[in-house]
C-alpha positions in Angstrom: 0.0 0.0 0.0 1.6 3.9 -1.1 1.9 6.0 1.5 -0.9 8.2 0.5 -3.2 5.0 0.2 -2.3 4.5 4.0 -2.9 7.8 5.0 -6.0 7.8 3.6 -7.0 4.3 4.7 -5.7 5.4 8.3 -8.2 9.0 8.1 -10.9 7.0 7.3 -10.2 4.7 9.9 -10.7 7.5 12.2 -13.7 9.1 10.9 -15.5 5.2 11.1 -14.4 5.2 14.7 -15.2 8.6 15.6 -18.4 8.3 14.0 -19.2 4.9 15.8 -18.6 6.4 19.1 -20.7 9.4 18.9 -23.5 7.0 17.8 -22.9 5.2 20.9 -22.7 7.6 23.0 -26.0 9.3 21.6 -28.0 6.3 21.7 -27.0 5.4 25.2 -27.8 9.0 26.2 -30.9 8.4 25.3 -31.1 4.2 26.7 -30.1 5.8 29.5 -33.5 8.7 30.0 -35.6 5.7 28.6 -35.0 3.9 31.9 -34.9 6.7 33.8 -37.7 8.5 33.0 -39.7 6.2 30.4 -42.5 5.5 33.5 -43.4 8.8 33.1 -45.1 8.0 29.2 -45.5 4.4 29.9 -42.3 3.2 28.3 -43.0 -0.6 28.7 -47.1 -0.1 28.4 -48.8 -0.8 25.2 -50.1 2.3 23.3 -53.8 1.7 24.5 -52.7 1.4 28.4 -51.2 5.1 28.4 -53.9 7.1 30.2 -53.4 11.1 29.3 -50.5 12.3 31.3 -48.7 9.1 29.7 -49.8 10.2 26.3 -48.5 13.7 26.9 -45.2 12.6 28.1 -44.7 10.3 25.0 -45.8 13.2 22.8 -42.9 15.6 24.7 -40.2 12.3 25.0 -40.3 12.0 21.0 -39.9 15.6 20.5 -36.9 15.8 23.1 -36.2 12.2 21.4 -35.9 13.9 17.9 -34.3 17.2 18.4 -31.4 15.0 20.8 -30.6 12.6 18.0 -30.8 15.6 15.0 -28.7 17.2 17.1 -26.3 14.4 17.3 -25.9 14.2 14.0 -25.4 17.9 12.8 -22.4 17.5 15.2 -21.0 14.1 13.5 -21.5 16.1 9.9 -19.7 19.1 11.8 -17.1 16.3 13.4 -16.5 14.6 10.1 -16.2 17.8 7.9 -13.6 18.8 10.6 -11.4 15.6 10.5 -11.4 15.7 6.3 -9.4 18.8 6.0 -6.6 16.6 8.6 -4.2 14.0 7.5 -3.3 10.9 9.4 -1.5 8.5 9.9 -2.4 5.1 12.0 0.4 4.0 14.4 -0.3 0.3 14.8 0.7 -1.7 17.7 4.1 -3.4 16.4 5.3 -6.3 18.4 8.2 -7.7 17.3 9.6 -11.3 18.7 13.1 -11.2 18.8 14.4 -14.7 18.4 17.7 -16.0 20.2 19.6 -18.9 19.0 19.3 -22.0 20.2 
């Protein structure tokens, strides 16, 4: 592989990485105020068991929900954009075995 092959292999290593992480870390955020705070729209009730207040919570949770996760995402565009104008260059872990005679 050229050198300039690597680097660019090695950038878009980073960018898959990046972007994996801030995917994690969004959807966990959000894991995370679904068992927190999902008894307040009935998280684990079927639609037709939500009495009002449920139904009003749900209605504010998958606003929050959407604006969290478009958020999110604007700053992974932002992130990537960012990281495209960098070059890199991935340092692999080298081990090397050095064999003695016997």
């Amino acid at each position: 592989m050229s050198n300039d092959n690597y680097n660019e292999f090695s950038k878009k290593r980073l960018i898959q990485n990046i972007e994996k992480r801030l995917k994690t870390t969004m959807i966990g955020v959000l894991a995370i105020l679904e068992e927190e705070l999902g008894e307040l729209w009935g998280h684990d009730l079927h639609p037709s068991d939500r009495d009002l207040d449920q139904q009003e919570w749900l209605e504010v949770w998958q606003r929050a929900r959407v604006r969290i996760l478009d958020d999110g995402h604007s700053h992974l565009r932002a992130a990537q954009s960012e990281l495209s104008t960098y070059s890199f260059k991935w340092n692999r872990y080298v081990t090397r075995f050095d064999i003695k005679g016997e």
